[in-house]
C-alpha positions, 0 to 999 in steps of 0.5 A: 500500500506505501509504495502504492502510494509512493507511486502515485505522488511520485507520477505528477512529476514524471508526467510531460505535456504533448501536443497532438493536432495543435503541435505545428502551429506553436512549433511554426511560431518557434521557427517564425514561419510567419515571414514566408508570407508577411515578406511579400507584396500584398499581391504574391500573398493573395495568390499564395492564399492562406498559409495554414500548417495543418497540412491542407495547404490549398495547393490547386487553387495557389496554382490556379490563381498563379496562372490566371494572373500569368495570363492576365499579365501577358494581356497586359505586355501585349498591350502595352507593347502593341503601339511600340510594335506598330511604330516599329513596323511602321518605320519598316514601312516607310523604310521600304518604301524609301529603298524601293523608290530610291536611285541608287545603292547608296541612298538605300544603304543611308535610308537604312542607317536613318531607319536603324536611328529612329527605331533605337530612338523608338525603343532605347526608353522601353529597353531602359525600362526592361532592364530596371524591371529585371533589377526590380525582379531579382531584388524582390527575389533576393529580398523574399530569400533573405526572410523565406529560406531561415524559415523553412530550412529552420522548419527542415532542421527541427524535422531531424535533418539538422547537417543536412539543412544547415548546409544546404541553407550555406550553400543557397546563400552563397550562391545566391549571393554570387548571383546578386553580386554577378548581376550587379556588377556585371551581367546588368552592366553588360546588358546596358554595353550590349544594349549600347553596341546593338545601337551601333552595330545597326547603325556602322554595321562594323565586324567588331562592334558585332563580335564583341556582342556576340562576346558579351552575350555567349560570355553572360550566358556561360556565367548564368549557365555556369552559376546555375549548373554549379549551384544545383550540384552542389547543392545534390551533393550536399544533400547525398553527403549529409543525409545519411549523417542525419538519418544515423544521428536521428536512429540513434538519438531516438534509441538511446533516449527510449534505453537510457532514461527510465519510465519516461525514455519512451515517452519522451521519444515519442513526444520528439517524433511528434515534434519532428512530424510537426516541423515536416508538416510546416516544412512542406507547407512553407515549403509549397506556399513558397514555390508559389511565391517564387513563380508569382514573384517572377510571372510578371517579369517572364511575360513581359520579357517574353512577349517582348522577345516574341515581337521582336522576333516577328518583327525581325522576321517580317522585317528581312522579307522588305530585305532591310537586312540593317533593320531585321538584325537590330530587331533580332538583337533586341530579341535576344537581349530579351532572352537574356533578361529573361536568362537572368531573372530565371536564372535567380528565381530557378536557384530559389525555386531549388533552394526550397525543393532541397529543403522539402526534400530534406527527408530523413528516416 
């Protein structure tokens, strides 16, 4: 009877407290999860829709929206851009009909030099203009890493991938870091030359002038290549590296902790697995609502981009049937200027996107 008693008083202080359904939600406070969403623009938020951490994330409907908004935004820079395509073609018109009714080879070679002028005249603001937007785009991205990424590989770390989170959270910083420091220094400077040396190759149609744009081009393009494909290996290998260490580190914790500590070793381990399944779930919420948030962050710059690549496209290709060969190549150049914006905002918001995937994928047994 005494040690019944015994037993009985002694059971309040063996007991612990455990969460069942409401674990995620003050464990999500804990690793301040909130900033996945309070750092976006009001905009991103409502497409992501309501950030819950009970694992029922309305996944389609962010999708759905996400698109929708893509489609509007791609109405929209076909508007904006209708009337600097029609002044374009215009010009071509009126460039056409100058060569065809022109004496010589001469006054057609100089009416293709005037039309080149006007037309960098007619686009020289809207390029400015493109390139600004893809700084805008890569700083609301890098703002979005800087707040979104501690949160989630926070939430990685506590769902018992400590090694593993910690440095592939090393590695997307860094090179995210790079990428910023590349844009900013480099790639955005020689998209203002490459933009400058378009003008003139059009213009003085030199060899040179032509060869160092084509330099600077392959040359951006191999660093975003080069950056991108470095960036994802890395981050590949860190993860077969360090999650096995993880996997072991867990097994063996949950073991020794059942074995080692009497009456409540069990219970202790299980109320850890708890936590652990909850930091998943906020993981893979915060992880979903935040690939959302990356493509609604760089939707607005892909369309325009894109639909700007493919006017000018088609205006260079209706441009070379007039056989203004001046006219369509600066056209093309455009293009591909274009392509290279559109390289450089996905080149960023494609190491972002991985950087999230990893930290889902952060799993171990």
């Amino acid at each position: 009877m005494k040690r019944f008693l015994l037993i009985l008083l002694i059971l309040p202080f063996l007991s612990v407290s455990a969460y069942a359904e409401g674990t995620p939600f003050p464990l999500s406070e804990e690793l301040n999860t909130s900033a996945v969403k309070d750092s976006l623009p009001e905009d991103v938020q409502k497409i992501g829709g309501e950030l819950r951490y009970a694992g029922d994330y309305d996944g389609t409907g962010a999708l759905e929206r996400l698109w929708n908004r893509f489609l509007l935004q791609i109405i929209e820079s076909l508007r904006s851009s209708a009337r600097e395509m029609f002044s374009v073609m215009t010009l071509v018109i009126l460039c056409a009909l100058g060569t065809c009714l022109s004496p010589g080879q001469k006054q057609s070679e100089m009416i293709q030099i005037a039309g080149c002028a006007a037309c960098s005249c007619l686009l020289a603001g809207g390029m400015n203009s493109l390139v600004g937007r893809a700084v805008n785009a890569l700083t609301s991205l890098s703002d979005y890493a800087k707040a979104a990424l501690p949160a989630i590989y926070s939430a990685a770390a506590a769902g018992g991938a400590p090694t593993s989170a910690s440095a592939r959270y090393a590695a997307s910083c860094l090179a995210m870091d790079l990428m910023m420091s590349a844009s900013q220094h480099l790639l955005i400077p020689v998209m203002y030359a490459a933009i400058a040396m378009t003008v003139c190759a059009g213009i003085f149609d030199h060899p040179l002038l032509r060869g160092m744009l084509r330099t600077g081009k392959k040359l951006a393009t191999l660093l975003l290549s080069a950056l991108t494909l470095g960036f994802t290996t890395f981050l590949s290998v860190t993860g077969i590296v360090t999650g096995s260490a993880d996997e072991a580190t867990v097994k063996a914790a949950r073991t020794v902790m059942s074995a080692a500590i009497p009456v409540v070793g069990k219970i202790l381990s299980d109320a850890a697995s708890s936590v652990v399944s909850a930091a998943s779930v906020i993981r893979n919420t915060a992880g979903a609502f935040g690939l959302v948030s990356v493509c609604a962050l760089c939707s607005a710059p892909f369309a325009a981009f894109g639909v700007r690549k493919l006017l000018f496209s088609l205006a260079a290709a209706a441009t070379e049937m007039t056989g203004l060969e001046r006219l369509s190549r600066l056209l093309g150049e455009f293009s591909s200027l274009m392509a290279l914006l559109l390289g450089l905002v996905g080149a960023y918001g494609l190491m972002l996107f991985v950087s999230i995937v990893s930290a889902i994928r952060t799993v171990t047994g």
